[in-house]
N, C-alpha and C positions, 0 to 999 in steps of 0.2 A: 851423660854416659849411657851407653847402651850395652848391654851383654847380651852374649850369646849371639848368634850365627845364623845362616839364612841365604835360600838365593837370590836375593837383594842384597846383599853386601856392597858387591863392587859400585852396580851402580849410588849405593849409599852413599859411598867413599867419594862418588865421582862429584855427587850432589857436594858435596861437606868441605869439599877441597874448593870446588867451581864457586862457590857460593859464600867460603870464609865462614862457616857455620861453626857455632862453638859448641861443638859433638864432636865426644872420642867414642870408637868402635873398639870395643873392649874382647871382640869375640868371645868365645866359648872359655867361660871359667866354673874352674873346680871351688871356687869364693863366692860365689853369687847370691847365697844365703848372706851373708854377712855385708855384702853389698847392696843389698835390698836392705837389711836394715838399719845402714848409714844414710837412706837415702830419705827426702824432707817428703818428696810427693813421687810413687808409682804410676807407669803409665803401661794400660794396656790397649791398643787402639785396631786390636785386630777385627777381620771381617767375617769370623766363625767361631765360636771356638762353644765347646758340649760345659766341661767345667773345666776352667783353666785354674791348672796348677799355679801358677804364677800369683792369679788372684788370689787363691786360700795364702801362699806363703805371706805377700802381701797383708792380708787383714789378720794373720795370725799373728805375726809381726810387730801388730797398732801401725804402719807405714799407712798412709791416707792413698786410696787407690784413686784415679781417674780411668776408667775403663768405657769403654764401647758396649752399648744396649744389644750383642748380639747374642743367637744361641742361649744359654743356659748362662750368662752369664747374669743376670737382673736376678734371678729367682738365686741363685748364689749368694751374691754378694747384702742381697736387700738394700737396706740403707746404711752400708757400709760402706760405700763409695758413691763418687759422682760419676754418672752415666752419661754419656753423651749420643748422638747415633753417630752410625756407621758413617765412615767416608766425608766426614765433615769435618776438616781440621781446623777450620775457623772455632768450631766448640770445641773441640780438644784442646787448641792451645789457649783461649780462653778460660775454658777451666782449670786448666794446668796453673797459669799464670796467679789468678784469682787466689787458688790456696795456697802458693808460694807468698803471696802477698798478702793471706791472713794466718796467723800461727793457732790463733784461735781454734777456727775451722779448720784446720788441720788436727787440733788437737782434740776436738768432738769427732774428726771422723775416725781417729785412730780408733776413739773408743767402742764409738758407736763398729766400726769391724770386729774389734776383739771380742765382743758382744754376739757381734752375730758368726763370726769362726765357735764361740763357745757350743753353737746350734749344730753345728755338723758333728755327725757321728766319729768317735774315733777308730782310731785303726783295729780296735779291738772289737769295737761294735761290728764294724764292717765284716770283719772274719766270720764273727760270730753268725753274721746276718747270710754270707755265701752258705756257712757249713749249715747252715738250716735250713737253707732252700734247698741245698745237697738231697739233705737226711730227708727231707719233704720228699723229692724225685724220686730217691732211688726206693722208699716203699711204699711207694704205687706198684712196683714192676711186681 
């Protein structure tokens, strides 16, 4: 299943349908937390991304991520997930496969995320951390 929306849809759809591929296009849902954490293995196989949301929800979650070695996203995640490179879907779907077929390793990597989600500041630190750089700025003037 895939969620969420994008301009590659159509030709998604066109792949999915041509091809007999057993993928539903779920588009854009207001449930997507809760389906992320029904789900056995996450995948994120983008070709950019600074820190992706998706990843934190993911290892916050304990969901075992498969993600793409791009951007920000290695210094993120740590060893909270298995990385692959970019553009290479022969490793993606390899590793995807690989942790579906161990529960084990699925099950170290949940932790091994929730581990390192515990390492990111929370929304309170973050406040705290803008309105200090604030107060830092503004007296200098």
């Amino acid at each position: 299943m895939i969620a969420g929306d994008g301009p590659l849809r159509a030709e998604l759809a066109r792949r999915i349908e041509a091809e007999a591929l057993p993928v539903r296009l779920l588009g854009r849902r207001r449930d997507a937390a809760q389906l992320l954490a029904a789900a056995d293995v996450a995948v994120l196989p983008s070709r950019w991304e600074a820190r992706a949301l998706m990843a934190q929800q993911a290892l916050r979650a304990g969901v075992p991520l498969v993600a793409t070695a791009v951007g920000g996203v290695p210094e993120l995640v740590g060893e909270g997930a298995v990385l692959v490179p970019p553009g290479q879907a022969h490793a993606l779907a390899s590793a995807v496969t690989g942790l579906l077929a161990d529960p084990a390793r699925r099950a170290d990597l949940a932790a091994a995320g929730r581990i390192q989600a515990a390492t990111w500041p929370s929304e309170d630190d973050t406040v705290a951390q803008v309105l200090s750089v604030y107060d830092e700025l503004t007296q200098r003037r």
